[in-house]
SENU-949881 format. One line per 8 residues: number of its first residue (from 1); for each residue y, z, x of C-alpha. Coordinates in nm, 3 decimals, padded with zeros to 5 digits. Layout:
REM SENU-949881
NUM> Y Z X ~ ...
This chain:
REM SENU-949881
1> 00.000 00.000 00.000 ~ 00.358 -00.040 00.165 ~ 00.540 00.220 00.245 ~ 00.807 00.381 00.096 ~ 01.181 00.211 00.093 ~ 01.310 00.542 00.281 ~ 01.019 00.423 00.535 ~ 01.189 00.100 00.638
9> 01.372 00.156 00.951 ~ 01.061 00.096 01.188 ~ 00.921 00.333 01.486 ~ 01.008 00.206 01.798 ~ 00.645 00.143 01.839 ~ 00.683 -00.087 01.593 ~ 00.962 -00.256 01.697 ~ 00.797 -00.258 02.055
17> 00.510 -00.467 01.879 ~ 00.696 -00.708 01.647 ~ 00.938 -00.775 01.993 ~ 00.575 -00.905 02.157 ~ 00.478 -01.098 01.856 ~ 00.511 -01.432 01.807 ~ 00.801 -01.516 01.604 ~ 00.721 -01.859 01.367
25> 00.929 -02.037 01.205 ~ 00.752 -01.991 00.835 ~ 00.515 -01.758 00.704 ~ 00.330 -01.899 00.416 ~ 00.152 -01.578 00.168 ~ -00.131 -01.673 -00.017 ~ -00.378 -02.002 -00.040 ~ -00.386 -02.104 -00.355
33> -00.203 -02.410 -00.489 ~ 00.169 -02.297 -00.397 ~ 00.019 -02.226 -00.048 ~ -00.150 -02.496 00.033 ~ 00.128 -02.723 -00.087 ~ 00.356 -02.539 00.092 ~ 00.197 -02.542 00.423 ~ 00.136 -02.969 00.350
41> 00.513 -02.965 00.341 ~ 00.561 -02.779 00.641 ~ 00.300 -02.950 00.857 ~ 00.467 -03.293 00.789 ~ 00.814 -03.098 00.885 ~ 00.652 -03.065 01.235 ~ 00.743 -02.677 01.192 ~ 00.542 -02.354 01.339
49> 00.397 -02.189 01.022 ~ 00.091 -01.985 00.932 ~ -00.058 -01.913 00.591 ~ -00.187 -01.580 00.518 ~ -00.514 -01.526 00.258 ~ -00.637 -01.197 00.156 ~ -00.930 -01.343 00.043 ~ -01.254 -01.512 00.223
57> -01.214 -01.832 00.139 ~ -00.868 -02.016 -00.059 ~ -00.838 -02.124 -00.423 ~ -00.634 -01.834 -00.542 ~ -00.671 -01.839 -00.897 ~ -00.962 -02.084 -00.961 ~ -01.143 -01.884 -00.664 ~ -01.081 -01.563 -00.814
65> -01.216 -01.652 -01.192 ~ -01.509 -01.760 -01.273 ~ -01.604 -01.637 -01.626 ~ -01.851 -01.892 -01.836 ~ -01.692 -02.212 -01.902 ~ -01.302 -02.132 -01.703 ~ -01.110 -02.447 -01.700 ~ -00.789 -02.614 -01.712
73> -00.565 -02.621 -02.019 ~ -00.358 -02.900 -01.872 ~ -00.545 -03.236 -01.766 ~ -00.676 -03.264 -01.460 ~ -00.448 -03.581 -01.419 ~ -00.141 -03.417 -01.406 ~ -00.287 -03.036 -01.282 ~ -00.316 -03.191 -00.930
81> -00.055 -03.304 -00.668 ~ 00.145 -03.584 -00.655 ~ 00.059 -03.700 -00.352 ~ -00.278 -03.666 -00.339 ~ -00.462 -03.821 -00.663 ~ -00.839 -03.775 -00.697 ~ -00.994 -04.039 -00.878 ~ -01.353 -03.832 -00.913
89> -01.283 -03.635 -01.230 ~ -01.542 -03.557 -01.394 ~ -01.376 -03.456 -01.748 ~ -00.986 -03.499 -01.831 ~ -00.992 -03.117 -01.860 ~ -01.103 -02.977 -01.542 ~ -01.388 -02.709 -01.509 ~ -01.314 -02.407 -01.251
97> -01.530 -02.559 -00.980 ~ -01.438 -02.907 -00.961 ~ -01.052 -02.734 -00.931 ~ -01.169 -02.510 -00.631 ~ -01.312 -02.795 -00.441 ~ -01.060 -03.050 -00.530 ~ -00.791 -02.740 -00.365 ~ -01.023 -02.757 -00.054
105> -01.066 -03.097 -00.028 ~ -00.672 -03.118 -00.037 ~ -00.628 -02.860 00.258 ~ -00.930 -03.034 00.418 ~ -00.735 -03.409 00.396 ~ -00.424 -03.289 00.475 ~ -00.548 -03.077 00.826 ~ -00.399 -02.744 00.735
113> -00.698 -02.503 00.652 ~ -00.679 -02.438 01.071 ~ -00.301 -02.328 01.029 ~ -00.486 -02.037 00.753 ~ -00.574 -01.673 00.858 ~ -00.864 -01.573 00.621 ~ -00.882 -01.216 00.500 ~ -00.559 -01.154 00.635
121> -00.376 -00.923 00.319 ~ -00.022 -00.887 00.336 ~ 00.091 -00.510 00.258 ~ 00.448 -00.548 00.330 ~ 00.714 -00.785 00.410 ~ 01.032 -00.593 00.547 ~ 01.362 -00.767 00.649 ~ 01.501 -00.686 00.976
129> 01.892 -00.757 01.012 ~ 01.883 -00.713 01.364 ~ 01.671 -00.936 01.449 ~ 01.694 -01.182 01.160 ~ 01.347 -01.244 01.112 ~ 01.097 -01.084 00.842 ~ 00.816 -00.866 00.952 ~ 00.497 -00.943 00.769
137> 00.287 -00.652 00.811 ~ -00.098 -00.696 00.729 ~ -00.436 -00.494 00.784 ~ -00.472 -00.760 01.112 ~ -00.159 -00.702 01.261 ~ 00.196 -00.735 01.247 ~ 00.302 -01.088 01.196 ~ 00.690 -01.259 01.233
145> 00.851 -01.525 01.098 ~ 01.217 -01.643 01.058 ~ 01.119 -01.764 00.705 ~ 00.843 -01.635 00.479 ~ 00.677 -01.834 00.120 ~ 00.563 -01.618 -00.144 ~ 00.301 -01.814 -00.261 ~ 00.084 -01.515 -00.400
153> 00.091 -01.687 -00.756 ~ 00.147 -01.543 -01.080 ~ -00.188 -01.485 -01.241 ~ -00.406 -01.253 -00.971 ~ -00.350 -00.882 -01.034 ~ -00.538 -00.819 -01.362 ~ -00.418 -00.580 -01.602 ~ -00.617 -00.346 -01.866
161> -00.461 -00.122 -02.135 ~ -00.460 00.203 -02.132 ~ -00.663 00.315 -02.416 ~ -00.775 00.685 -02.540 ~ -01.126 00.772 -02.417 ~ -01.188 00.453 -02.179 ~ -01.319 00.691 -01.899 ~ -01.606 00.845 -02.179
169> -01.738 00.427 -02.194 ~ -02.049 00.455 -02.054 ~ -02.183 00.087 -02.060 ~ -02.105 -00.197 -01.817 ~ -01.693 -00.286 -01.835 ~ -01.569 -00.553 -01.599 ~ -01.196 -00.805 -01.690 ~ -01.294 -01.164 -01.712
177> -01.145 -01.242 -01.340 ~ -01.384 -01.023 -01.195 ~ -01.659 -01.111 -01.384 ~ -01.961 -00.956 -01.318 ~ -02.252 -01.188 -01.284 ~ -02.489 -00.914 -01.232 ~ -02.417 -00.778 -01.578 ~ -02.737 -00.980 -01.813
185> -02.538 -01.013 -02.150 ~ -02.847 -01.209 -02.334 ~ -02.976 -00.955 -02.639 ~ -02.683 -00.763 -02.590 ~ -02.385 -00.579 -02.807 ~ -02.054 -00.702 -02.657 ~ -01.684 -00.596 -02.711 ~ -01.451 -00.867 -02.570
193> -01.044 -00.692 -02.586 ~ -00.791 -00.995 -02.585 ~ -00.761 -01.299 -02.766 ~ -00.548 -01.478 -02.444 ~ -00.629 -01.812 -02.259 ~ -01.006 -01.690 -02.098 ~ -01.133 -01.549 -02.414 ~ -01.114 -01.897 -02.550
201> -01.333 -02.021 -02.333 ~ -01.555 -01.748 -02.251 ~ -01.623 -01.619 -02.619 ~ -01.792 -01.932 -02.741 ~ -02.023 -01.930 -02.433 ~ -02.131 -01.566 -02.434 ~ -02.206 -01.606 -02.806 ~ -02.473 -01.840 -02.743
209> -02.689 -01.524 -02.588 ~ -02.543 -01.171 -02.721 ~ -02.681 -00.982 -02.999 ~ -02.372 -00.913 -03.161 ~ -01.979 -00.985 -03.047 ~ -01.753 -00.762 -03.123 ~ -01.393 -00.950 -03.100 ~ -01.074 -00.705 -03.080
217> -00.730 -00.834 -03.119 ~ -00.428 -00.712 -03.159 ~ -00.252 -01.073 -03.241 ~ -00.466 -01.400 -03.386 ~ -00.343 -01.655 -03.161 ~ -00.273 -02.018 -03.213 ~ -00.527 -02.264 -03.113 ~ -00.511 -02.634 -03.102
225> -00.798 -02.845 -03.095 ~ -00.906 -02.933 -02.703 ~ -00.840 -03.334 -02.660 ~ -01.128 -03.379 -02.404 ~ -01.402 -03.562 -02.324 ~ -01.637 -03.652 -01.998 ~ -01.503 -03.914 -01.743 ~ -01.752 -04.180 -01.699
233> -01.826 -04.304 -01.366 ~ -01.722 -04.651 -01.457 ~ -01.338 -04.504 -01.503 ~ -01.402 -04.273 -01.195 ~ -01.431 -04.625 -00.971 ~ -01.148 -04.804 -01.158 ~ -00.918 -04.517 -01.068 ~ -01.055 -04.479 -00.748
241> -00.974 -04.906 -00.659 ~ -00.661 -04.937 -00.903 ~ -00.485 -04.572 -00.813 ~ -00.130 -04.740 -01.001 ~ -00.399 -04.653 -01.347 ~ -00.442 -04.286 -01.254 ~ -00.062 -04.242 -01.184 ~ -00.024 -04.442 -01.521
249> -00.177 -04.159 -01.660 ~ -00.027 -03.908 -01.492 ~ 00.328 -04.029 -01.605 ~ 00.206 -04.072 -01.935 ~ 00.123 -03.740 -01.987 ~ 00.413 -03.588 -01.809 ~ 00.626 -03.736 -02.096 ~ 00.347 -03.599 -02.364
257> 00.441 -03.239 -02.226 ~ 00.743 -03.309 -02.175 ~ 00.789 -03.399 -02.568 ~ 00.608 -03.065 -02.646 ~ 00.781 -02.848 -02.481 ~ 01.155 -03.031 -02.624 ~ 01.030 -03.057 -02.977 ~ 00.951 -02.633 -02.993
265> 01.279 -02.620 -03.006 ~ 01.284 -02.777 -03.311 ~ 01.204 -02.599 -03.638 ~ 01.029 -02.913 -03.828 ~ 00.795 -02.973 -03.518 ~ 00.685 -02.651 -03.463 ~ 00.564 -02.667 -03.790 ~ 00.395 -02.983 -03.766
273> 00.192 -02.829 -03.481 ~ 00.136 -02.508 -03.683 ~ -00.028 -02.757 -03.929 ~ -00.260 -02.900 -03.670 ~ -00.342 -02.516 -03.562 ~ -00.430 -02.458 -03.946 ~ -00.649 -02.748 -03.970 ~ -00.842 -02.680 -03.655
281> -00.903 -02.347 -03.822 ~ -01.009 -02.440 -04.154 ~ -01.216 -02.694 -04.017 ~ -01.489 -02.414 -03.870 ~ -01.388 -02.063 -04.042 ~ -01.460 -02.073 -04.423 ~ -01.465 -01.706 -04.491 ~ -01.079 -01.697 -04.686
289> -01.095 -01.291 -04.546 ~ -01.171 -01.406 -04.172 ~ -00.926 -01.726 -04.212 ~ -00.696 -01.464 -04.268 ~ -00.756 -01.263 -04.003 ~ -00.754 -01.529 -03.797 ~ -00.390 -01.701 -03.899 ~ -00.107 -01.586 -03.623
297> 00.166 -01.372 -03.813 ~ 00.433 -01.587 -03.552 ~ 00.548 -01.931 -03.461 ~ 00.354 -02.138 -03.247 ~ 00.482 -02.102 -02.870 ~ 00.649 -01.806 -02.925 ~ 00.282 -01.696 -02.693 ~ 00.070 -01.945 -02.504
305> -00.059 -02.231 -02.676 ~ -00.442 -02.231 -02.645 ~ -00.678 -02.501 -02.693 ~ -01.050 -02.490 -02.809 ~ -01.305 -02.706 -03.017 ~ -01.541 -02.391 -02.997 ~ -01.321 -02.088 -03.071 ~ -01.306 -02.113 -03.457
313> -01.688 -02.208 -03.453 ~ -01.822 -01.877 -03.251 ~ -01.588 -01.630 -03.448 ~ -01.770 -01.786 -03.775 ~ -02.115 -01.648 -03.687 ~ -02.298 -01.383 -03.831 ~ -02.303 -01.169 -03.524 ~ -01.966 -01.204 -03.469
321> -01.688 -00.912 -03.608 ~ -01.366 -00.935 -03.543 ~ -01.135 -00.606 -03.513 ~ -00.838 -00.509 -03.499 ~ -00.647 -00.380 -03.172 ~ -00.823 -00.111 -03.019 ~ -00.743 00.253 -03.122 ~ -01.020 00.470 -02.926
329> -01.298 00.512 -02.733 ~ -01.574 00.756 -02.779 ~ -01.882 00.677 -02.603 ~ -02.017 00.370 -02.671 ~ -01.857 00.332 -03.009 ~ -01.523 00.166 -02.972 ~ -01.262 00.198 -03.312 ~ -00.962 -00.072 -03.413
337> -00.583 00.048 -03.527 ~ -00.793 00.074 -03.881 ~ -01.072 00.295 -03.855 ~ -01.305 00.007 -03.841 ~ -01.583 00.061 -03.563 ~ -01.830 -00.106 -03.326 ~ -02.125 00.042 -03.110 ~ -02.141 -00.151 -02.795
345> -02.323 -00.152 -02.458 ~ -02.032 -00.403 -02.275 ~ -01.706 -00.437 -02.269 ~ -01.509 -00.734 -02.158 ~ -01.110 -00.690 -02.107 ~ -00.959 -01.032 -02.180 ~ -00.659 -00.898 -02.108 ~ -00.446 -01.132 -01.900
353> -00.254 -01.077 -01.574 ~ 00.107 -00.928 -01.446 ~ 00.336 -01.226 -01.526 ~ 00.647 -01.088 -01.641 ~ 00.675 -00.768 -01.392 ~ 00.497 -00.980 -01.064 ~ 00.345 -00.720 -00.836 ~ 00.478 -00.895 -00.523
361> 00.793 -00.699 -00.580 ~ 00.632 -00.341 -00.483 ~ 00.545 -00.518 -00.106 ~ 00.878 -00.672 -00.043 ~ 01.141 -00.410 00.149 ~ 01.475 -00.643 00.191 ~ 01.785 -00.596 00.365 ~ 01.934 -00.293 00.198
369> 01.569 -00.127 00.251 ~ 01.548 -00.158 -00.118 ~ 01.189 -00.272 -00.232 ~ 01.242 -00.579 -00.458 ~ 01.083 -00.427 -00.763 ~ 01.310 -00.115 -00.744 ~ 01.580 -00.373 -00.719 ~ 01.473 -00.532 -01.032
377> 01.412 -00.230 -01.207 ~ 01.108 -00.423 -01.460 ~ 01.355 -00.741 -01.514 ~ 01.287 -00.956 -01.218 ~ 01.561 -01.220 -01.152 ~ 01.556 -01.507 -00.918 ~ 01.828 -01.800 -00.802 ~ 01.672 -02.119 -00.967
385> 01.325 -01.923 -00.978 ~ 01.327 -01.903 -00.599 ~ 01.542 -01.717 -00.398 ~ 01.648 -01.337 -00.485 ~ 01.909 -01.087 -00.395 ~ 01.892 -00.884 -00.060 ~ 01.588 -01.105 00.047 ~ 01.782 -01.350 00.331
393> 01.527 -01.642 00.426 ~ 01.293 -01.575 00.162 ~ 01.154 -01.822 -00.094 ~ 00.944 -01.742 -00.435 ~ 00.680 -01.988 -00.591 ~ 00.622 -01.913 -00.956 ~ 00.934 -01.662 -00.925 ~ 01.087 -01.563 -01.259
401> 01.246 -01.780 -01.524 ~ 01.014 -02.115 -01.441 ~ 00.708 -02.072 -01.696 ~ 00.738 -02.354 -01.881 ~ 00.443 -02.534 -02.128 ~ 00.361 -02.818 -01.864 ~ 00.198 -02.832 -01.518 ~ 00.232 -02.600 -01.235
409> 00.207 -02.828 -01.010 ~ 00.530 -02.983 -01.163 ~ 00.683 -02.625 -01.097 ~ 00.524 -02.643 -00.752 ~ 00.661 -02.975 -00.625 ~ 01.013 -02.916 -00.762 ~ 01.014 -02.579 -00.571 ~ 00.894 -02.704 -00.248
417> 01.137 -02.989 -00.260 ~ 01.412 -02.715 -00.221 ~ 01.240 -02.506 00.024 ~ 01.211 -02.830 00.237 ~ 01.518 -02.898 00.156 ~ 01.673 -02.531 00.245 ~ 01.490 -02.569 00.610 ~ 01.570 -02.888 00.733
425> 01.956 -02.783 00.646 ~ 01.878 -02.444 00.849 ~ 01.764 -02.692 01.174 ~ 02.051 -02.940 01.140 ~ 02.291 -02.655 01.062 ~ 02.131 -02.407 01.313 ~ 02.083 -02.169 00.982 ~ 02.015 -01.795 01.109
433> 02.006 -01.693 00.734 ~ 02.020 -01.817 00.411 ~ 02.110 -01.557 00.121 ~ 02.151 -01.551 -00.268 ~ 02.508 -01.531 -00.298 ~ 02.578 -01.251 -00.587 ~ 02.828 -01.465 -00.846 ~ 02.595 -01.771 -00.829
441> 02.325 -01.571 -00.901 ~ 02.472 -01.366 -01.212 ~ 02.605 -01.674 -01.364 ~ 02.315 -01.894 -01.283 ~ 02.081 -01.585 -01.498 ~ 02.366 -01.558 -01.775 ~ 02.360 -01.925 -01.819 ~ 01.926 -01.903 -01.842
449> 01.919 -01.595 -02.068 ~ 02.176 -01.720 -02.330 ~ 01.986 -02.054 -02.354 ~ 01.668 -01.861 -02.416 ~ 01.822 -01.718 -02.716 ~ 01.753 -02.033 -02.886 ~ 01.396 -02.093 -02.797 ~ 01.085 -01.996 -02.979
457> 00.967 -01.767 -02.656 ~ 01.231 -01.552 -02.789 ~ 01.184 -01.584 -03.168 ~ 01.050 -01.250 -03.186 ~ 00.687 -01.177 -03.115 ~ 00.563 -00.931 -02.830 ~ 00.386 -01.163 -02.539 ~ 00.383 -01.159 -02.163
465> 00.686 -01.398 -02.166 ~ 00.867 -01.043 -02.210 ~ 00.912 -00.757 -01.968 ~ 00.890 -00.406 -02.013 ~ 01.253 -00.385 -02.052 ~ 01.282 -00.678 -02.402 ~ 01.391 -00.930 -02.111 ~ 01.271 -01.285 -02.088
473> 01.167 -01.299 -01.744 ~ 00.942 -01.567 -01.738 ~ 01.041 -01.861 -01.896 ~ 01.260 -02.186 -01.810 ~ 01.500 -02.264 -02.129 ~ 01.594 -02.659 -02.037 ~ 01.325 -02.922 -01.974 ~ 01.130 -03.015 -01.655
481> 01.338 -03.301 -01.571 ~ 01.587 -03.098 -01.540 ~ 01.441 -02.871 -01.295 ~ 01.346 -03.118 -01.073 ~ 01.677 -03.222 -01.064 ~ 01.823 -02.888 -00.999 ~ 01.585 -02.832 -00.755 ~ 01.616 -03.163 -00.598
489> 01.805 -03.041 -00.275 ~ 01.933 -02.741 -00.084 ~ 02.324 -02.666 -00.146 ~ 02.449 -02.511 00.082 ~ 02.852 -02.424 -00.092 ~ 02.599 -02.209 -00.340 ~ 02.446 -01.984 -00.060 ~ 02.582 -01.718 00.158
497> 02.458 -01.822 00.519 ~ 02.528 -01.719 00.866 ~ 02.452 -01.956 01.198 ~ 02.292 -01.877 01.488 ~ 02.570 -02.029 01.694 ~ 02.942 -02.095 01.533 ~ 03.005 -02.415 01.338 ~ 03.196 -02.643 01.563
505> 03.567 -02.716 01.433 ~ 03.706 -03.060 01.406
């Protein structure tokens, strides 16, 4: 765990050992996506970087989870880079695996898994004025860098609620990122808590083999019917020869998201949509008492939009109850806000990750000696989603306000277009620091939170969009093209900066 903000000011021991280590130019965190991207953009930049992983192996998120049937909820088309197609799909919605390799196949093609240090976990990142670098401190060693890239991603510290009499459960419990593939759920009673995006896809599966399900939700969620289908091989090779078809497609469905994510802010469309989410519904669930369980009590996108041609179908079944949002715990008998109880020998949590209060903050010390999350005090704010008060020379992937109902990888690309931007105008410049300069930045989040007034992720329901504090720290209020645009290049008249040598005159 880091230490303490009053710990900050190192020990001269400390200082004697980050003064002997080498000092790179960019420190990468994390080897998922964001990572990897990031250190592709930085090896073609000719720069001195390394990437640090906690983990064994990269992936980040589709290394991490591997519940029954985890996939994509954007196509696999457009949930890849840019610049680097792969024509080998096997379905237009990725599964888990196919995602991990195709990540390691990227690093692989692009030569920068040697520039990774495996099982390397950073527990602090501390600014040091002095010496104008950041000091990346892990369980290997102390590590410097003149520039560090958060790329720990949003979705990888797993969160449970805290509910009376968890600790008297005396059956297997494990959350669906860490599933446990030990646990033998055929001919057993299940609870599954959460009704979020991996719930979808692992209910219908563990159906197939439990005894009985035992579904608790708090809030029936809106779910779309799932547009895929298999690739055939014959459209693998056509890709594959004619690449202008699969960036056809991309485009095309850029637009198609693009459309979506304009048209919730429109009352008539959102309706439509609701429509579809009815139909896909009535279509498996006959029951009129389930259907109304099932039918969200708030406008679609207000949460996540799911997608499933199975959902509807598993909840139907015989074996299947679902509850309301858990109340208690006694034993093995779990009971819903109503009284209404289930005996159980495993529990699931479905119950999503830190999104709108991002952990990273607690291992972040900047230059005040602040820690990051003490600075945001639960309502994390960012400059464009990537750079943040009292953190000089640091950049954010994912960072708040840039959720939006498309790709990441559009998020990704936009952001690393402005870090490579921000770092070739630190070398031509001679840049010693780059800082979020305080107007820009309250402006920039005034501007943000009075346009998310008027969107549906703030029409009123409780989701992860929202931190602890009512705040909308998560989402992106204007479209995607406009964030590209924004985040197009580095400008420098809206930074505070300081050079390594004076500025000439002329």
């Amino acid at each position: 765990m880091p230490a303490a903000a009053s710990d900050a000011t190192p020990s001269s021991a400390e200082a004697t050992a980050c003064a002997d280590a080498h000092l790179f130019e960019v420190i990468v965190v994390g080897a998922g996506f964001a990572g990897v991207g990031a250190a592709i953009a930085l090896q073609q930049m000719g720069a001195d970087y390394l990437v640090l992983e906690k983990a064994s192996e990269i992936g980040g998120v589709w290394r991490d989870n591997t519940y029954p049937d985890c996939g994509c909820d954007v196509p696999a088309a457009l949930y890849s880079y840019s610049f680097a197609a792969n024509p080998h799909w096997t379905r237009l919605f990725a599964k888990q695996a196919e995602i991990k390799d195709y990540t390691l196949n990227t690093a692989r093609q692009f030569q920068v898994l040697e520039r990774v240090r495996l099982n390397t976990e950073m527990h602090q990142a501390r600014w040091d004025t002095a010496t104008s670098c950041w000091h990346v401190q892990t369980h290997q060693g102390l590590f410097r860098a003149r520039f560090v890239v958060m790329a720990c991603g949003p979705m990888h510290v797993p969160t449970r609620p805290a509910i009376r009499g968890l600790e008297t459960f005396s059956g297997r419990q494990f959350h669906s990122s860490q599933w446990d593939h030990g646990c033998n759920l055929t001919g057993q009673r299940v609870a599954v808590i959460g009704t979020g995006a991996s719930a979808i896809q692992f209910v219908p599966e563990i159906a197939k083999k439990v005894a009985h399900l035992s579904l608790f939700q708090r809030t029936a969620p809106w779910v779309l019917a799932k547009m895929d289908a298999p690739i055939s091989v014959a459209w693998q090779q056509r890709f594959a020869r004619f690449p202008w078809l699969q960036a056809w497609l991309r485009k095309a469905l850029y637009l198609q998201f693009e459309i979506l994510n304009s048209g919730l802010r429109y009352p008539f469309f959102v309706k439509r949509l609701q429509k579809a989410g009815l139909k896909n519904m009535q279509r498996s669930v006959k029951d009129p008492a389930l259907r109304q369980q099932l039918t969200p009590d708030f406008a679609l996108g207000c949460k996540r939009i799911l997608q499933s041609n199975s959902w509807y179908r598993a909840l139907s079944q015989p074996h299947t109850t679902v509850f309301k949002g858990v109340r208690e715990i006694e034993g093995r008998k779990i009971t819903d806000s109503e009284g209404q109880s289930a005996e159980v020998d495993v529990l699931i949590f479905a119950t999503g990750f830190e999104v709108a209060n991002p952990p990273i903050g607690q291992h972040i010390i900047g230059a005040s000696g602040q820690r990051l999350a003490d600075q945001w005090q639960g309502s994390p704010q960012a400059y464009l989603g990537t750079m943040v008060a009292d953190c000089p020379n640091l950049f954010l992937t994912f960072g708040p306000n840039l959720y939006t109902f498309s790709s990441a990888f559009v998020m990704i690309e936009a952001q690393l277009q402005f870090i490579r931007s921000a770092l070739r105008t630190a070398r031509e410049k001679q840049l010693a620091t780059i800082a979020v300069n305080a107007a820009q930045l309250a402006h920039y989040n005034q501007q943000l939170q009075t346009a998310l007034q008027r969107t549906v992720w703030n029409s009123g329901c409780a989701s992860y969009f929202l931190d602890r504090n009512g705040r909308n720290s998560t989402n992106w209020p204007w479209t995607t093209f406009f964030m590209r645009w924004r985040l197009r290049r580095f400008r420098i008249a809206e930074f505070d900066v300081t050079y390594a040598t004076p500025p000439t005159r002329s």
